[in-house]
N, C-alpha and C positions, 0 to 999 in steps of 0.2 A: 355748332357741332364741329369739335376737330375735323381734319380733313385727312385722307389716310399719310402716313408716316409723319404726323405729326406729334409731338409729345403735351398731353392734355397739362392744363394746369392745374396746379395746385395752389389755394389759396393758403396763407399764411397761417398759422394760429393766431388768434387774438395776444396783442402785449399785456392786456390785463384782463382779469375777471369781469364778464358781463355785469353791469346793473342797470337795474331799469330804470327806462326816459323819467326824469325828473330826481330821482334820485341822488343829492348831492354825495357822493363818494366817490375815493379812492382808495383801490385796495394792492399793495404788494403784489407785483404779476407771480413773483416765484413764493411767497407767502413761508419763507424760508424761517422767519422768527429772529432774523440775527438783528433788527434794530430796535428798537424801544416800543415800537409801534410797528402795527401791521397795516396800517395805511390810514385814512384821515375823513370824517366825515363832517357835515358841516347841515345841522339840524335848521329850520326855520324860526323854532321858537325854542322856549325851555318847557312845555306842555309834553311830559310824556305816553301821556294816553296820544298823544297828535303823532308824534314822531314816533315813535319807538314801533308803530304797528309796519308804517314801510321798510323801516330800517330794516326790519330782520324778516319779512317778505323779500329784500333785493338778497340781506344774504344768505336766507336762505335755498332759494335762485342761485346763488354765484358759489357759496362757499358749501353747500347742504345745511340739512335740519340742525336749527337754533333751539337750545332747548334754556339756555338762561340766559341773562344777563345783569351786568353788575353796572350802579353806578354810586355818583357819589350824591349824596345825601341831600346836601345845602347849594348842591349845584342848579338843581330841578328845580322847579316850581310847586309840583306834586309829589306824593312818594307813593302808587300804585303797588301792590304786590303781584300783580299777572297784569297782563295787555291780551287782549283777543287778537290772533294772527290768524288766517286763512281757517275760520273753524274751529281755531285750536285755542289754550291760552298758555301764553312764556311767564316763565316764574321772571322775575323783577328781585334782584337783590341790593339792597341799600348801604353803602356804608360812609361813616364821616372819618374816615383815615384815607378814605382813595383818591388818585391826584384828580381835581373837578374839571382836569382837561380830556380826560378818558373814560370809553367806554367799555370792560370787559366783556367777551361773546363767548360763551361755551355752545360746542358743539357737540351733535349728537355723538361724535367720535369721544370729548370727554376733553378735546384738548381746544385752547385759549385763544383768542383774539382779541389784541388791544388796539383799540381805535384813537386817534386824536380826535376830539371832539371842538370842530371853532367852534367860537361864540356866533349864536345868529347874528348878532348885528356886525360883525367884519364883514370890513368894504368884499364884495366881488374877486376884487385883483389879490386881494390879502387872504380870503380864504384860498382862494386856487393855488397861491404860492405854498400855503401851509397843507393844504390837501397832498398836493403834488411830493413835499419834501417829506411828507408823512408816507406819502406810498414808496419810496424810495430806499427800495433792502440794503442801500451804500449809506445809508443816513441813521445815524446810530444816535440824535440827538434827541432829549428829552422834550414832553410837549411841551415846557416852558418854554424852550431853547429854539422850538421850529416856531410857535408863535411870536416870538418875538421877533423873530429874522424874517417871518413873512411884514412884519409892522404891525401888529396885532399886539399891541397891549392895552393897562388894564382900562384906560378908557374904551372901548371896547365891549369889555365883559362888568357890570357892573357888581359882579358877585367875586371879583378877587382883591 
């Protein structure tokens, strides 16, 4: 307890959006839209029944209610059309023209989130770099362009 005439603190805001323990992501602290991506996630597998239910559990936690999301086609392993999320199920949109390093997020607002997607199998230190340069609103580089400056190429991902 302060003590009298003293001035109480205040804790800082957080530099980025909360997600939950486990959850591999980074998301834009200012989520301004001005780079190629809005921050960088880095799944376990290519299973999207497996992954895609936390993913949009943390954002919908960190950013509000998820009501789609898009990926790309030949990327996945599976092509599910709804995932079960907290009770609920998120529509799943599939497409074979979208870049297979990206995940697009619509929200209940109606406006977009584009995520880097590494490959599960990048090292540790090379997702984080790519995670990191993806959450970065001064970083205006495409996801080929941040995976590959983390050391992430196609040996890596064996679907490019």
């Amino acid at each position: 307890m302060p003590s009298a005439g003293s001035t109480p603190t205040i804790a800082p805001p957080p530099t980025r959006p909360p997600t939950p323990p486990g959850l591999r992501l980074q998301l834009d602290s200012t989520m301004a839209g001005t780079g190629a991506v809005d921050g960088g996630w880095w799944p376990r597998s290519r299973d999207p029944d497996a992954e895609l239910p936390g993913l949009i559990a943390g954002l919908d936690s960190s950013l509000g209610p998820v009501t789609r999301v898009a990926l790309n086609l030949d990327a996945w392993d599976t092509a599910p059309r709804r995932v079960a999320v907290d009770g609920r199920r998120v529509h799943v949109g599939w497409f074979s023209h979208m870049d297979a390093h990206t995940i697009g997020v619509t929200r209940a607002s109606q406006d977009r989130v584009t995520l880097l997607v590494v490959p599960p199998q990048a090292t540790t230190a090379a997702a984080e770099t790519a995670m990191a340069m993806a959450a970065d609103a001064a970083n205006n580089a495409r996801p080929a362009g941040i995976l590959a400056a983390a050391g992430i190429g196609a040996q890596d991902d064996p679907r490019t």
